[in-house]
C-alpha positions, 0 to 999 in steps of 0.5 A, a space after each residue: 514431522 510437524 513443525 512449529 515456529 514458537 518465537 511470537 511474531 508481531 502485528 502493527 497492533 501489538 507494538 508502540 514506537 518509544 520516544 527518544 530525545 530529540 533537537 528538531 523543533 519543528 515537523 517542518 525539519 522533517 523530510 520525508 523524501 528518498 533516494 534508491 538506486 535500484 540493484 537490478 536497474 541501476 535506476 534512481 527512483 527519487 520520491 515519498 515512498 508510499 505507494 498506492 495498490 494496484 486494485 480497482 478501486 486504489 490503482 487508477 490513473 485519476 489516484 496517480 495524478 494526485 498522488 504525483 504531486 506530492 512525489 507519491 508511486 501508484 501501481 496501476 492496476 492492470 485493467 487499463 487498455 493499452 490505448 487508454 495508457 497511451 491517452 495517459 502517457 500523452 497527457 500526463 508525462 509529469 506524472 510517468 516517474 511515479 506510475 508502475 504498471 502492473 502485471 500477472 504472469 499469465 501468457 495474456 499478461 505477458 504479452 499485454 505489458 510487452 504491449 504497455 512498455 512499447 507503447 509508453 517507454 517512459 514508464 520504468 516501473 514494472 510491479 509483477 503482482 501475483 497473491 502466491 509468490 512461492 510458485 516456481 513459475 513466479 520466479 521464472 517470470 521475473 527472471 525473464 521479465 529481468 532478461 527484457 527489460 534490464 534498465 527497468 526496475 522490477 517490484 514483485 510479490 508477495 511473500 512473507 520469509 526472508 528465503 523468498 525474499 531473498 529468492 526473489 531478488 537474486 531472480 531478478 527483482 529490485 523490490 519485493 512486495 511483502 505481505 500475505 493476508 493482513 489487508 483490509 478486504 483480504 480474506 486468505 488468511 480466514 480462507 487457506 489459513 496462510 499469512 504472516 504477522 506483518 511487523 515481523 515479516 518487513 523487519 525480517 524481509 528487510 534485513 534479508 533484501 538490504 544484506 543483498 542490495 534490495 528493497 522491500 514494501 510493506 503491503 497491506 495490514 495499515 489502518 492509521 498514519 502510525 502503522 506507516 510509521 512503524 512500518 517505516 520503523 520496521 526496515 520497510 523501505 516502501 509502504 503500499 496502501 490500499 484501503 486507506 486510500 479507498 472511498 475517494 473522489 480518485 478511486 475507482 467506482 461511482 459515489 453512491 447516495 445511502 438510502 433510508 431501509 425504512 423509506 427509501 429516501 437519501 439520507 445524504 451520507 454517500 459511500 464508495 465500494 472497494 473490494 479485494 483483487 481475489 473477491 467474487 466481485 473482481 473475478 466477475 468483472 475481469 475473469 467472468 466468475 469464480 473458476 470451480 477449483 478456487 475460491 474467493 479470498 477477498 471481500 466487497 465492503 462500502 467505504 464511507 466516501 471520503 473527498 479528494 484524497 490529498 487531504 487524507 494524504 497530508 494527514 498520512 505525512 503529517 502523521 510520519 512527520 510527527 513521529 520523526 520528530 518524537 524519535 529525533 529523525 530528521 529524514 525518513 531514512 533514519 527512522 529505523 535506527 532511531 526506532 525502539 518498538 515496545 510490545 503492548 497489550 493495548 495500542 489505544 483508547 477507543 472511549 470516544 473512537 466513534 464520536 466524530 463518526 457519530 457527529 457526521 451521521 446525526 440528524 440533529 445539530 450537536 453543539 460542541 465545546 471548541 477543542 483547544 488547538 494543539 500548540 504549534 509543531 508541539 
């Protein structure tokens, strides 16, 4: 028999964060640090807990820098030799408590991150990343993956359901990475027909993975600073982001000069290209093609080059902070009890959505009028 869940399920796009009465005064109150000591590992991992993915173009050792200094994790993609992590680890100790290696679960991978975690016993994190998180052969790799490493801390996914939240983490993983098809250069969803809307599935994951001592991360379906927040709002206890954090001087790929159709000259607009771990363009990187029983689900787009990504980042905190301050939170960890979504039919006013790209593009000088500047920590 056919079953069908009736209850709506809710993306970031269909809810608002209500504000609430509150005593700070300043986004400067607001911290947006935290503290988890992991079920599994007993690890204390200590940090802002936004995380960059692990894809070619997000997850690379350049990103982890950056992002360390502001307390940010990078999962690390899993293409790196095990030489060029040991140039890293020698390099950059500082930046080990934020990095997470990452993994499939094939016999390859297996030996390779044996390989990494001898090599840099510093690293503690381990992200077991596979697009299918409901095989049976997922599960028996994290359990050994526990049964190596036990004072490692072990981030695996994905999955969407509290049962394989729940499955996961009585397997052995601390963290369970959620979402199944709602990222920018995803295309399962269009493709198998699988996904979950992303709001509902943390706000249901999480209240599974807490009641049994775990964490989540909310991965992919983040457009805005304000899907964080409502992400954060929703129970998540980690955010994982990808194509926001793509098309800068730290992501991976070359900065590319856009060339006029019509003359094939510069146009002095640059671009970066950012793609999907399951597109056509990663598998014939890494795996020499699309394999005949499978299919792409994934797809290879330009990102307008973007700059150093510390700025997009202080955007991002800027925008969680300000969000505590409208619901009264004065530290990250109370946002979800001062969180009340309101369901909407519109989320914004795009009358001018395109204005300012409009501006950065034009080939004549536009004078404008100067904005009023905000008052300050208004």
């Amino acid at each position: 028999m056919v079953v069908i869940e009736t209850e709506p399920k809710l993306d970031f796009k269909d809810v608002l964060i209500c504000p609430k009465r509150s005593f700070l005064s300043s986004r400067r109150q607001v911290s947006l640090e935290r503290s988890f000591t992991m079920k599994h590992s007993g690890h204390t991992w200590e940090g802002v807990p936004i995380i960059a993915a692990n894809m070619d173009s997000v997850g690379t050792f350049e990103m982890a820098k950056a992002l360390s200094q502001k307390k940010i994790l990078t999962t690390v993609h899993k293409h790196y030799s095990v030489d060029q992590w040991k140039t890293f680890a020698a390099e950059n100790q500082q930046v080990l408590p934020f990095v997470a290696i990452s993994s499939g679960i094939g016999e390859r991978d297996s030996v390779k991150l044996d390989s990494i975690i001898e090599s840099v016993p510093e690293i503690k994190i381990i992200c077991i990343d596979v697009a299918n998180g409901y095989s049976e052969s997922f599960v028996e790799f994290i359990r050994q993956t526990r049964q190596k490493y036990d004072s490692h801390t072990i981030m695996a996914g994905n999955v969407v359901t509290k049962e394989m939240t729940e499955a996961l983490i009585m397997s052995g993983a601390d963290i369970v990475k959620v979402g199944i098809g709602p990222g920018s250069v995803c295309t399962t969803r269009r493709q198998t027909g699988v996904g979950y809307p992303q709001l509902s599935a943390v706000i249901e994951c999480a209240d599974a993975a807490h009641g049994l001592g775990g964490r989540i991360i909310s991965d992919g379906g983040c457009v805005c600073p304000g899907d964080l927040a409502k992400a954060f709002g929703g129970g998540a206890d980690f955010v994982m982001l990808g194509g926001m954090l793509a098309g800068h001087d730290e992501s991976g790929g070359d900065t590319v000069e856009e060339k006029d159709p019509n003359t094939g000259k510069g146009t002095g607009l640059y671009s970066k290209i950012f793609y999907g771990m399951s597109s056509d363009t990663a598998m014939k990187k890494h795996a020499g093609g699309v394999a005949e029983y499978r299919s792409s689900e994934g797809k290879t787009v330009k990102v307008p080059y973007r700059g150093p990504v510390i700025d997009t980042i202080n955007d991002i905190l800027g925008g969680i902070r300000s969000t505590c301050t409208y619901v009264g939170a004065a530290e990250l960890r109370e946002l979800p009890k001062r969180t009340t979504f309101i369901k909407v039919t519109m989320q914004l006013n795009e009358t001018f959505g395109n204005f300012q790209q409009a501006l950065k593009s034009s080939k004549v000088p536009v004078t404008t009028t100067e904005e009023t500047p905000d008052k300050p920590d208004a």
